[in-house]
Each structure stands twice: as structure tokens, then as C-alpha cells.
KOLGU-100883 format. One record per residue (C-alpha): residue in three letters; x negated, y negated, z. Coordinates in steps of 0.2 Angstrom, whole numbers, padded with zeros to 4 digits, always signed. Last residue first. Layout:
N
(node "ala" (X Y Z))
...
END
This chain:
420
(node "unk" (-0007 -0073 +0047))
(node "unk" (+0000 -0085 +0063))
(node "unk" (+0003 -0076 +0079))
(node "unk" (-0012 -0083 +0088))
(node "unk" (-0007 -0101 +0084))
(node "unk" (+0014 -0099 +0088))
(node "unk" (+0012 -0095 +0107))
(node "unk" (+0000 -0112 +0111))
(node "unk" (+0007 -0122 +0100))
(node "unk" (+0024 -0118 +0108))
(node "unk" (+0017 -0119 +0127))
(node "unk" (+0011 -0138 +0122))
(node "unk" (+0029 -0142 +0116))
(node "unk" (+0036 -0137 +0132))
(node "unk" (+0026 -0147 +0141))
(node "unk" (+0026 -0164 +0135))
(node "unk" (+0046 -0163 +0132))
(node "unk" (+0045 -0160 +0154))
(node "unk" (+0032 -0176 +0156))
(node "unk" (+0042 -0185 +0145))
(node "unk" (+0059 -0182 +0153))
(node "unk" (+0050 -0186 +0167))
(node "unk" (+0045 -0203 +0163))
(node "unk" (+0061 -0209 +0154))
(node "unk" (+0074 -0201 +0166))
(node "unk" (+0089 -0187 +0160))
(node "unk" (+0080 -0171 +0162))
(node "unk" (+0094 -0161 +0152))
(node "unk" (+0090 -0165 +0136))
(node "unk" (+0071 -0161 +0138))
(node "unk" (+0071 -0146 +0148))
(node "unk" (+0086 -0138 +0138))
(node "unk" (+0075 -0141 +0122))
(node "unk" (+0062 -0135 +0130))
(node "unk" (+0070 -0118 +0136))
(node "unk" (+0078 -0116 +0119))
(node "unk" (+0060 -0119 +0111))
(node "unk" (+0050 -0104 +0122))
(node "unk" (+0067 -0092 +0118))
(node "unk" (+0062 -0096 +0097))
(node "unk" (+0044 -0096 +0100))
(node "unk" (+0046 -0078 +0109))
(node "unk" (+0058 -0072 +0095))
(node "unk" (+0045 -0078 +0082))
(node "unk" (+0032 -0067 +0091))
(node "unk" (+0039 -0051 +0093))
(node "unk" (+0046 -0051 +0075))
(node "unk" (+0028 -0054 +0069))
(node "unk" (+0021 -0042 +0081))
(node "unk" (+0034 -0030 +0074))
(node "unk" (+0029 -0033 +0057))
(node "unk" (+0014 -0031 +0059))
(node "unk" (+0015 -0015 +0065))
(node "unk" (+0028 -0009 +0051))
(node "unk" (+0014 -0014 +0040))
(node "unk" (+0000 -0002 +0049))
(node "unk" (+0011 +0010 +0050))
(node "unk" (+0013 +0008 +0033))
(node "unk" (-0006 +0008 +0026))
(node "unk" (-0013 +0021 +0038))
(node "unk" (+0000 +0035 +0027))
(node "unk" (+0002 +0049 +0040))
(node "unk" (-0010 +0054 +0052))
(node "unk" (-0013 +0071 +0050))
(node "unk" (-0025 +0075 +0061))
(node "unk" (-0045 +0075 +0058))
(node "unk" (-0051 +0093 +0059))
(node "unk" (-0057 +0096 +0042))
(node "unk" (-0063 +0078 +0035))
(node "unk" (-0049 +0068 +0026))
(node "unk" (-0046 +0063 +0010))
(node "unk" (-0032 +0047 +0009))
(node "unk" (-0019 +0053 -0004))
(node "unk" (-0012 +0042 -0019))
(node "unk" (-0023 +0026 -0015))
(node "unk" (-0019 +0009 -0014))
(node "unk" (-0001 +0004 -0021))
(node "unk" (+0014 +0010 -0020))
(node "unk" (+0026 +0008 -0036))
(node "unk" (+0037 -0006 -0042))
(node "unk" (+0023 -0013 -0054))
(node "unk" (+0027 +0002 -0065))
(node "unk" (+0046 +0001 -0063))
(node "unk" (+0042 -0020 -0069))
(node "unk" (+0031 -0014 -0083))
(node "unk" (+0044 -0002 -0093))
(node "unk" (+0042 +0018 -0089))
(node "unk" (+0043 +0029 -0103))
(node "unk" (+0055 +0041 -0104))
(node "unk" (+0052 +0057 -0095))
(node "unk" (+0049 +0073 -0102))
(node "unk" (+0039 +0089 -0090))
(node "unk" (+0026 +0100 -0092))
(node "unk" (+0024 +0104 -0073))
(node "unk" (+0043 +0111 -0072))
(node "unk" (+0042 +0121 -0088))
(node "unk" (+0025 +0128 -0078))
(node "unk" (+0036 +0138 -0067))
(node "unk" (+0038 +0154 -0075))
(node "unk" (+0040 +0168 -0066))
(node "unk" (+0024 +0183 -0066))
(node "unk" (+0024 +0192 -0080))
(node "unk" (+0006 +0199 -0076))
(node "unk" (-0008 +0188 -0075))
(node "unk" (-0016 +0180 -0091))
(node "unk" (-0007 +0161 -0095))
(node "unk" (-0007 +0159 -0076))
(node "unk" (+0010 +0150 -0072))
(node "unk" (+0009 +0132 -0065))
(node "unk" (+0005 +0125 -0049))
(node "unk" (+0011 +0109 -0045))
(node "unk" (+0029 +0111 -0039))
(node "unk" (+0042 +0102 -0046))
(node "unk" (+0052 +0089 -0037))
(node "unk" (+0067 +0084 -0049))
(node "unk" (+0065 +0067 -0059))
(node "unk" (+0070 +0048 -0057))
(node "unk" (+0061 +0038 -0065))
(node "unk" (+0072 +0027 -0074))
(node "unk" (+0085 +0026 -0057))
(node "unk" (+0069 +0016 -0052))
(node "unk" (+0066 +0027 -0032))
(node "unk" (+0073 +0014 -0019))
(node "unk" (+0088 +0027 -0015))
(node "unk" (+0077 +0040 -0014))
(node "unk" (+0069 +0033 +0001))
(node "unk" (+0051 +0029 -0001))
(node "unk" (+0039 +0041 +0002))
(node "unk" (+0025 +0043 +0013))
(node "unk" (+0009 +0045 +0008))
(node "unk" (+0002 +0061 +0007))
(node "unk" (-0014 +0066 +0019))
(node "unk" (-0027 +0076 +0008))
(node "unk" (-0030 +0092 +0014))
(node "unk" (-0046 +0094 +0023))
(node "unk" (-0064 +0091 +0016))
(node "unk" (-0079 +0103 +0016))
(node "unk" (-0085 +0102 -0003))
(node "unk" (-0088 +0118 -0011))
(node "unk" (-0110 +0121 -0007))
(node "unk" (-0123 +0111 -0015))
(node "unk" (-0136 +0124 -0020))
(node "unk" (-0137 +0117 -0037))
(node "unk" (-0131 +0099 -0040))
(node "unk" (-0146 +0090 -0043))
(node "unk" (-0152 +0102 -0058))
(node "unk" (-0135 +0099 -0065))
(node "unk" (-0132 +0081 -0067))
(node "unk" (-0141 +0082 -0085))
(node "unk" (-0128 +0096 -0089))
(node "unk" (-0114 +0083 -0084))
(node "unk" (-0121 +0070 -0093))
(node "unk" (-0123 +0079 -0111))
(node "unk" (-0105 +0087 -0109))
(node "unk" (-0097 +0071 -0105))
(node "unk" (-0107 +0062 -0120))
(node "unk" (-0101 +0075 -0132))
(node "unk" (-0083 +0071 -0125))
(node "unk" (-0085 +0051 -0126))
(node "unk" (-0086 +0045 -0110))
(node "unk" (-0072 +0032 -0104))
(node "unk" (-0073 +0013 -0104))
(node "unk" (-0062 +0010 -0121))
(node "unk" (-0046 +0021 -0112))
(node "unk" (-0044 +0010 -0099))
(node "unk" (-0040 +0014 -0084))
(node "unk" (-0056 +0021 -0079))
(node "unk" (-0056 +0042 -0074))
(node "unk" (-0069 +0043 -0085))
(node "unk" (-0080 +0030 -0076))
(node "unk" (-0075 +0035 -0059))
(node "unk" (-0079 +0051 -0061))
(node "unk" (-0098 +0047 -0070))
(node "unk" (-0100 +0035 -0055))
(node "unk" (-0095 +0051 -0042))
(node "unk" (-0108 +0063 -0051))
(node "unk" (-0122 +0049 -0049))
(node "unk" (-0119 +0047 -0031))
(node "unk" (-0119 +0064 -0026))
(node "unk" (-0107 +0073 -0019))
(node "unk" (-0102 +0074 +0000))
(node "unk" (-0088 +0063 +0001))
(node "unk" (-0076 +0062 -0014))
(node "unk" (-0070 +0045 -0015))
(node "unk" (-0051 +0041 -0018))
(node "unk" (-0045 +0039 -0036))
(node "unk" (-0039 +0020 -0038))
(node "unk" (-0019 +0019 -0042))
(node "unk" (-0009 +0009 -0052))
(node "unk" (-0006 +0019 -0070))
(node "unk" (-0007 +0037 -0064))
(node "unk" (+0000 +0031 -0048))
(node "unk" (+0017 +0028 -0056))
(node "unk" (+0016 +0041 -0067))
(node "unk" (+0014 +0054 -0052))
(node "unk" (+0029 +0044 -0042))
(node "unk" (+0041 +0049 -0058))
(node "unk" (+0035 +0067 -0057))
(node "unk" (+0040 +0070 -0039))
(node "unk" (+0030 +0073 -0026))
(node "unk" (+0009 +0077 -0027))
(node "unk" (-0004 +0072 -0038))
(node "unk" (-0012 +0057 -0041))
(node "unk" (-0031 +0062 -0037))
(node "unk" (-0028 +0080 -0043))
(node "unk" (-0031 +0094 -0027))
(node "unk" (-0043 +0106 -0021))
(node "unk" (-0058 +0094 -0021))
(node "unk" (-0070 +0099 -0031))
(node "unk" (-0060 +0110 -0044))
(node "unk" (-0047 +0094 -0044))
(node "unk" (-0058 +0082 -0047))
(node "unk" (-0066 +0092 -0064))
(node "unk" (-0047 +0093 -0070))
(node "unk" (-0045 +0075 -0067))
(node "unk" (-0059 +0073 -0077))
(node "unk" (-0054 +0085 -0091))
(node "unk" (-0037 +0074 -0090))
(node "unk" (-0046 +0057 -0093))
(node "unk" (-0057 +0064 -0106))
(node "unk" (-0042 +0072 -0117))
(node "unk" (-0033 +0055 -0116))
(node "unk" (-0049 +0046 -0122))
(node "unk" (-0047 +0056 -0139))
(node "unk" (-0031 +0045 -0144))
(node "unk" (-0014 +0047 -0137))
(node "unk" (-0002 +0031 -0144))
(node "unk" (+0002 +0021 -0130))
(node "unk" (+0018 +0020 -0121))
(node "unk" (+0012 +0017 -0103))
(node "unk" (+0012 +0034 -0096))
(node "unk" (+0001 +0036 -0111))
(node "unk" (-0011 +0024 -0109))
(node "unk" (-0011 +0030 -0090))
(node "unk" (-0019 +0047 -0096))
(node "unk" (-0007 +0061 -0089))
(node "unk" (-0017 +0075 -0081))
(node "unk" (-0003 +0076 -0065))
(node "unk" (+0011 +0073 -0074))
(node "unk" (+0010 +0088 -0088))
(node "unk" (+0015 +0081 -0103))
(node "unk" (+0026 +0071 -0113))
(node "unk" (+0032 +0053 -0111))
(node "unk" (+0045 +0047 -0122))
(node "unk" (+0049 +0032 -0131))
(node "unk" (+0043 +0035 -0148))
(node "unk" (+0036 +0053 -0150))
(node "unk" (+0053 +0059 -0154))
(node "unk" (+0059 +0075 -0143))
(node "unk" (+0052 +0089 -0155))
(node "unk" (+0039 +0079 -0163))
(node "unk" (+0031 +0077 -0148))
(node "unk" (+0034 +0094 -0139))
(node "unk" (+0029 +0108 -0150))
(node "unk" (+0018 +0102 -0162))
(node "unk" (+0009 +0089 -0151))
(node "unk" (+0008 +0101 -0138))
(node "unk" (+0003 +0116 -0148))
(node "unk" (-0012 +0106 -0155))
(node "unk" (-0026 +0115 -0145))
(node "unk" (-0017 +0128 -0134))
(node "unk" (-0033 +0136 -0128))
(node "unk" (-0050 +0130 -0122))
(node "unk" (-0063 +0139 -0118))
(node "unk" (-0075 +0143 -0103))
(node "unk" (-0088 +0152 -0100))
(node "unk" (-0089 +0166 -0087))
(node "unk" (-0109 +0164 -0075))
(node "unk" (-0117 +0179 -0078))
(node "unk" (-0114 +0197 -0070))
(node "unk" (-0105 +0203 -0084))
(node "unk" (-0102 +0192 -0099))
(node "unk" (-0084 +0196 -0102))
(node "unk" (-0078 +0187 -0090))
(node "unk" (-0070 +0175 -0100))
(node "unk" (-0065 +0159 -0091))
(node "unk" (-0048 +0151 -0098))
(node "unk" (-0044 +0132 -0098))
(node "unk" (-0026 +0131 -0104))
(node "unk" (-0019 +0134 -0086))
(node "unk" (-0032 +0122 -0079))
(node "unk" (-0026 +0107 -0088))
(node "unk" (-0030 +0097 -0104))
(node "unk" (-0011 +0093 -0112))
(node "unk" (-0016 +0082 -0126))
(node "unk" (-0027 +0092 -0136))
(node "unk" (-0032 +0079 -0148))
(node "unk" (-0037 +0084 -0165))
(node "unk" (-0047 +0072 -0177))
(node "unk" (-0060 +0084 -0183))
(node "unk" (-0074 +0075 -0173))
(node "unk" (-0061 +0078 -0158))
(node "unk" (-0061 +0096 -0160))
(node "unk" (-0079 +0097 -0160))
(node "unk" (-0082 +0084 -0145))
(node "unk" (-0068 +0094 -0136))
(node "unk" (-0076 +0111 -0135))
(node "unk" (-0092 +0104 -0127))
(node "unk" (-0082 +0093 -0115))
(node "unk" (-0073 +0111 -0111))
(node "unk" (-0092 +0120 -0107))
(node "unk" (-0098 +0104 -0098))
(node "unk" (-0080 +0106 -0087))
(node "unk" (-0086 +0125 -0084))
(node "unk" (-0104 +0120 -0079))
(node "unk" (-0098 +0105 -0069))
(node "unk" (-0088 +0112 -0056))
(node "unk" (-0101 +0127 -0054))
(node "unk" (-0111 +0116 -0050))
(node "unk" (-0102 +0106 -0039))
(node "unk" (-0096 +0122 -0028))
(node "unk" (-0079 +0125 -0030))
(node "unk" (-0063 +0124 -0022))
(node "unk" (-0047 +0136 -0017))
(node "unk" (-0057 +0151 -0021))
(node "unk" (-0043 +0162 -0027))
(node "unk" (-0029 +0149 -0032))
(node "unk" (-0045 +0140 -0044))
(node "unk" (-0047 +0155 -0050))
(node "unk" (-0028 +0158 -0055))
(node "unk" (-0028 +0141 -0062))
(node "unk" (-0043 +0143 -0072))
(node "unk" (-0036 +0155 -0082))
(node "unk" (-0043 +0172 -0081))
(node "unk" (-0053 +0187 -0092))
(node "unk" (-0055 +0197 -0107))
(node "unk" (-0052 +0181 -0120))
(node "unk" (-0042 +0190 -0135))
(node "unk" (-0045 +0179 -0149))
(node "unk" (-0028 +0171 -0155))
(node "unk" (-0014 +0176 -0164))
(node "unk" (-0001 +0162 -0165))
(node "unk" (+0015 +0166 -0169))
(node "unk" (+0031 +0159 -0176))
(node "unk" (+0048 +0168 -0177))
(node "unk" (+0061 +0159 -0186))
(node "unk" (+0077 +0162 -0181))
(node "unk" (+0093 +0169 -0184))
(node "unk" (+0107 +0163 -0196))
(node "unk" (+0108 +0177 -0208))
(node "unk" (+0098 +0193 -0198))
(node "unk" (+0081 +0199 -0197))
(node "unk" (+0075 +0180 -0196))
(node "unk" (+0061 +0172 -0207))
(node "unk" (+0043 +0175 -0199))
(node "unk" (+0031 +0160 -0198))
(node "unk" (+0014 +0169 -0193))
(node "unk" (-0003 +0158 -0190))
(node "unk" (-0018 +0169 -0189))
(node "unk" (-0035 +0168 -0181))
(node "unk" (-0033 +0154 -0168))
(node "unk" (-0051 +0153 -0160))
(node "unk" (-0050 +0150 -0141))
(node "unk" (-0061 +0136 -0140))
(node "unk" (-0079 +0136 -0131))
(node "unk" (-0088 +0144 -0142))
(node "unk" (-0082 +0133 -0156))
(node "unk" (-0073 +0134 -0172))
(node "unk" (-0058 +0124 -0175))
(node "unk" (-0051 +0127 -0193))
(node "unk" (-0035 +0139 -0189))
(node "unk" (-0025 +0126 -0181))
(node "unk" (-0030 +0112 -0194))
(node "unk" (-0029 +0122 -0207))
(node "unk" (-0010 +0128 -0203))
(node "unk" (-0005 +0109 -0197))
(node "unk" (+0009 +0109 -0212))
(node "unk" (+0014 +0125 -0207))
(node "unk" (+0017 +0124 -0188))
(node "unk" (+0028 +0111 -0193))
(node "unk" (+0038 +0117 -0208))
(node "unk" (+0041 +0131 -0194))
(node "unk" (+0046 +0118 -0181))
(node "unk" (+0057 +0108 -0193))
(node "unk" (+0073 +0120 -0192))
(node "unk" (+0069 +0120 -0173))
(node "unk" (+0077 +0138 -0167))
(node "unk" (+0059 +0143 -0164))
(node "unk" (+0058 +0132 -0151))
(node "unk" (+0073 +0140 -0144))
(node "unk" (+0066 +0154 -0144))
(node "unk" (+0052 +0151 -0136))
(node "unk" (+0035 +0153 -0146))
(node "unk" (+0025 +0171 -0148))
(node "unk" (+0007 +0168 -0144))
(node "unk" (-0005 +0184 -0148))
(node "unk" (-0019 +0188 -0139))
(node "unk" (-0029 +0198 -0150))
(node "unk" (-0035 +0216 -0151))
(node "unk" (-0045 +0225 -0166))
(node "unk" (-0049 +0219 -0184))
(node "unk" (-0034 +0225 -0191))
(node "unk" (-0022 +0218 -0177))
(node "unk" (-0018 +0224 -0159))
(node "unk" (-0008 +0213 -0145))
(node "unk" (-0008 +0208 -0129))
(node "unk" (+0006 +0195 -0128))
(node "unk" (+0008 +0178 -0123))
(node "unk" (+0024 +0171 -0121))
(node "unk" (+0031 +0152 -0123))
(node "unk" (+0030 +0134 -0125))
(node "unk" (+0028 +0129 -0106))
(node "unk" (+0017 +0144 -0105))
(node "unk" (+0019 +0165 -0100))
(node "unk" (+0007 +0178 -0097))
(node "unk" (-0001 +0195 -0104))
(node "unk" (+0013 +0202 -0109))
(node "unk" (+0014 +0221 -0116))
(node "unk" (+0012 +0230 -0132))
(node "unk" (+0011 +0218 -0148))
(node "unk" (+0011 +0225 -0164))
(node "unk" (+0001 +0215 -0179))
(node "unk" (-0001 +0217 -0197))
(node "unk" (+0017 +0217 -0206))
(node "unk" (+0027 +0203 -0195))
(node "unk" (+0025 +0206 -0175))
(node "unk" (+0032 +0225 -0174))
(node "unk" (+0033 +0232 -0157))
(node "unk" (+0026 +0243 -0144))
(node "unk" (+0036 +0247 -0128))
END
């Protein structure tokens, strides 16, 4: 059923739902649009609206043919004494998907294709950041590919530029909190560092990983343990892709923020990569192999968090449920020592298709050890007794030297293999 969004727009049926609310197919003087109506509760935020206005140019400035171009900005006062504001964005109508829902269809992509639609984002990114606005929550649900073209390869935009910072970080107090989606969070600002331009980078790589291989580098359990890994782990190799691409990963992917491409340099690179990527085919590789996890009662009280699942609601399929709320998550941010606390190595090991599921190398591999340690000492601890006993119990000079001698040589010998 048609309705009434403030004097120039009607919206007629959802398209999708986000982490900061519903997106509607609507029609306007010029023709249709997507129109964004917030939660609400979001809505319910006295300061939102002021918000929203204050950062009117801004949303409505960004031009680019790979950003979803915000058109209109609507702040619309209750019906009734006490009720909400209704805010809306209307948004160019992009006929098409969100790379999430590709990304569930084809599973992973061919590198090519990989780097076109990340090339196309980068490109979107450079212009937004030359006009001082970070995204700050770069993911595959707010990528969308318009199909528009036909036979040709979709292009991809960017929507949902400022929304989080609006929406989220004012909201909860930028100080002392960790807002995002867990799985694109930039280490800087797991750690409590202000989100510059590099934060975009690190979570459109991540984003570029994950088409490759199927899966996020630190991804997987709860969101506390995805931090964790965003700040102390390395990303695992990809095999099967060339050299050049894997460098230009790793480099964005870098912990600090300061050795990171720059957007318009992401863009330039990948497109250079190009030529040597077509014809390669979706990497062959098997699920990755979790590690396992800790008990819950050695999780840092601090970081404790509900298991969520990964994949978040496409922003253009029917009004499917909601689960992004449960990606896009709140934390407080972690001090140093619960940072340090967390497993080290890699997140997930890949493996080839085929290869069993092993389990985590690293502690069965520890708990190994350990045994032969355990094994060992209690065989220099029974090896002693005996030559004590030996040795006390000989009673004459000579042999009592002879039966110490002996003893003592079988203790050298048990104790120098089993030393680290």
C-alpha cells in the first residue's frame, strides 16, 4: 500500500532493510528513487534531526559514478504532539543487487572480476575522501552492483556514505566505543583511534579477500575474538593468485594506517593488475579451518558479546529478517592487556579442497609438547628415586660409587633429548 513520505514522494513497497533502517521503492517528481526511512527509534534521537541537517551538504554533495547519489534529505516533524521525527534519505534508484546477495550466489569470484568491482569502490572513495568524508562501515551489503547495463560487466556504488557516523557515533559517544561491523573494522579503531581515510582502505580490502576467498581473513565467532584478530593477527596467503595482487593485499590490509594505499592509488593499481588477472578462474580452496576457541570462561569479561552470524541482510531483496543489527555491533573499546590476551598466528588456516579438517595445528601441536614434557620430567623424577635408593642404600665406599656413578649418567642421558 502506497504512502505519503513528506509532500513529494510516496513510497509503495520495501526493497530491503539496514542496521539503521528500511529502504523503500519509491516515486518522486523526476521518477523513482530508493528511499531510506531511519528506525524509529533513531528517529526518536532529539539531536538526530539537528544531525542529519547539519551534514545536509555534505550528504547531498558527493557525485561520482560509483556512489549512490543522495538526492534529497527529508526531516519531517510528527503527526501527532510528542512523536517523531521522520528522516529520509531518497537516493538514486540502483536496478540491481548488493554484493552480499552475489557474493551468497556465486560463493567466490574470479580475480578479475574481484578487482573490477573493488577498482570501481576505490574510485568512489578517492572522491569522497578528497571532500573529507569517511564511510566508515565498507562492506558488501553497502556495495551495490547495478545491472542496469545489460550484458556488461554491473558497476558498482557505494551507498550509506556518512550514515554511520551520523547514526552510530554520535549516538553512543564517539569516545570509548567501538562501532562497526566486526569483521571490516580497521585495527586503529579497535584500538581507540580516531577513523581517518585508511579505515575505508582496510575494510574495501578485506572486502576484496573475502570475494576471492569466500570468507573475511579475521572473521568467524564471537565479535570480541574478531577485534581481537583485527589488531594481532597476519592474513593467511591466498594460493593461487599472483604475486603482485597478494603484495597490494598485504599492504592495505597493514596494521598501520600510514602504510596503506591511498584510495585513488587502490583504484589505479588494481586496474594496472588487470590484464594479468583475466582468464584466472574463482580460487579453488576449501573452507578455512577455525581455530578453536577458548573456553568461555577465559573470554576478557570486557569483550564478551553474543555470537552473530556473518551474513547481513541484502539491502534490495524482499523483506527478508533482519540480521545485520547483529553484524553492526557496539563494543567498548578493548585496553592493551585484553588485546594481547588473544590468540595468536592466523585466524583461519586455508586449506586445499579435500584436505580434512584438522583443527587448529598450533594447539595440538602445544598440547603435544606438553605431554612429552610431562612424560619426560615424570621419567627423571622415577630414574632419580631409583638412584637415590641405590646410593643410600649400597652402604660400601666402592660400590656405592659405582651404583651413585650410574644413576646419575642414565639422568643425563633422559633429561638431554627432552630439553627445549
Amino acid at each position: 500500500m502506497a504512502r505519503n513520505i513528506g509532500s513529494r514522494y510516496t513510497v509503495h513497497r520495501v526493497l530491503g532493510r539496514g542496521s539503521a533502517g528500511t529502504v523503500w521503492l519509491g516515486e518522486g517528481p523526476q521518477g523513482p528513487v530508493a528511499i531510506k526511512l531511519l528506525r524509529e527509534d533513531l528517529a526518536a534521537d532529539p539531536d538526530l534531526a539537528e544531525r542529519f541537517a547539519h551534514e545536509r551538504h555534505a550528504l547531498l554533495g558527493l557525485e561520482h559514478r560509483n556512489i549512490v547519489a543522495v538526492r534529497d534529505l527529508l526531516i519531517e516533524e510528527g503527526t501527532e504532539p510528542g512523536a517523531p521525527h521522520e528522516i529520509a534519505l531518497v537516493m538514486d534508484l540502483v536496478r540491481g543487487c548488493d554484493l552480499r546477495s552475489h557474493l551468497e550466489r556465486e560463493r567466490r569470484l574470479a580475480p578479475a572480476r574481484a578487482a573490477a568491482i573493488v577498482a570501481d569502490v576505490a574510485g568512489g572513495l578517492a572522491v569522497a575522501h578528497a571532500a573529507g568524508i569517511v564511510h566508515r562501515d565498507v562492506k558488501p551489503e553497502n556495495i551495490l552492483l547495478d545491472l542496469s547495463a545489460g550484458e556488461g560487466a554491473p558497476t558498482a556504488l557505494l551507498t550509506d556514505f556518512g550514515v554511520a557516523k551520523l547514526v552510530d557515533e554520535p549516538r553512543h559517544g564517539g569516545r570509548g566505543g567501538v562501532v562497526g561491523t566486526p569483521d571490516y573494522m580497521a585495527p586503529e579503531i579497535v584500538e581507540g583511534l580516531p577513523p581517518r581515510a585508511a579505515v575505508d582502505i582496510y575494510a574495501l580490502v578485506t572486502v576484496l579477500y573475502e570475494l576471492l576467498a569466500g570468507f573475511t581473513p579475521f572473521g568467524g565467532g564471537h565479535p570480541g575474538a574478531v577485534l581481537r584478530r583485527q589488531v594481532t593477527e597476519t592474513a593467511d596467503r591466498l594460493p593461487g593468485i599472483p604475486r603482485e595482487l597478494w603484495e597490494l593485499i598485504q599492504q592495505c590490509l597493514a596494521k598501520a594506517p600510514a602504510s596503506r594505499l591511498r584510495a585513488a592509488e587502490l583504484a589505479s593499481r588494481l586496474r594496472e593488475l588487470m590484464p594479468a588477472l583475466e582468464g584466472l578462474p574463482p580460487l579453488a580452496i576449501g573452507d578455512p579451518v577455525p581455530e578453536a576457541e577458548a573456553p568461555a570462561a577465559e573470554e576478557p569479561a570486557a569483550l564478551a558479546a553474543p555470537a552473530a552470524a556473518r551474513a547481513a541482510v541484502p539491502l534490495v531483496r524482499g523483506a527478508a529478517p533482519d540480521s545485520e543489527r547483529e553484524t553492526h555491533t557496539r563494543m567498548r573499546v578493548p585496553d592493551a592487556e585484553e588485546l594481547a590476551g588473544g590468540a595468536h598466528g592466523t585466524a583461519r588456516t586455508i586449506r586445499t579442497p579435500g584436505e580434512p579438517r584438522a583443527g587448529s595445528a598450533r594447539h595440538s601441536a602445544a598440547a603435544r609438547r606438553k605431554r612429552r614434557l610431562a612424560v619426560t620430567a615424570a621419567a627423571v623424577v622415577g630414574v632419580g628415586a631409583i638412584g637415590g635408593w641405590l646410593l643410600f642404600s649400597g652402604g660400601g665406599g666402592d660400590s656405592g660409587d659405582t651404583g651413585g656413578g650410574g644413576p646419575s649418567a642414565s639422568v643425563e642421558e633422559d633429561e638431554g633429548p627432552s630439553s627445549p
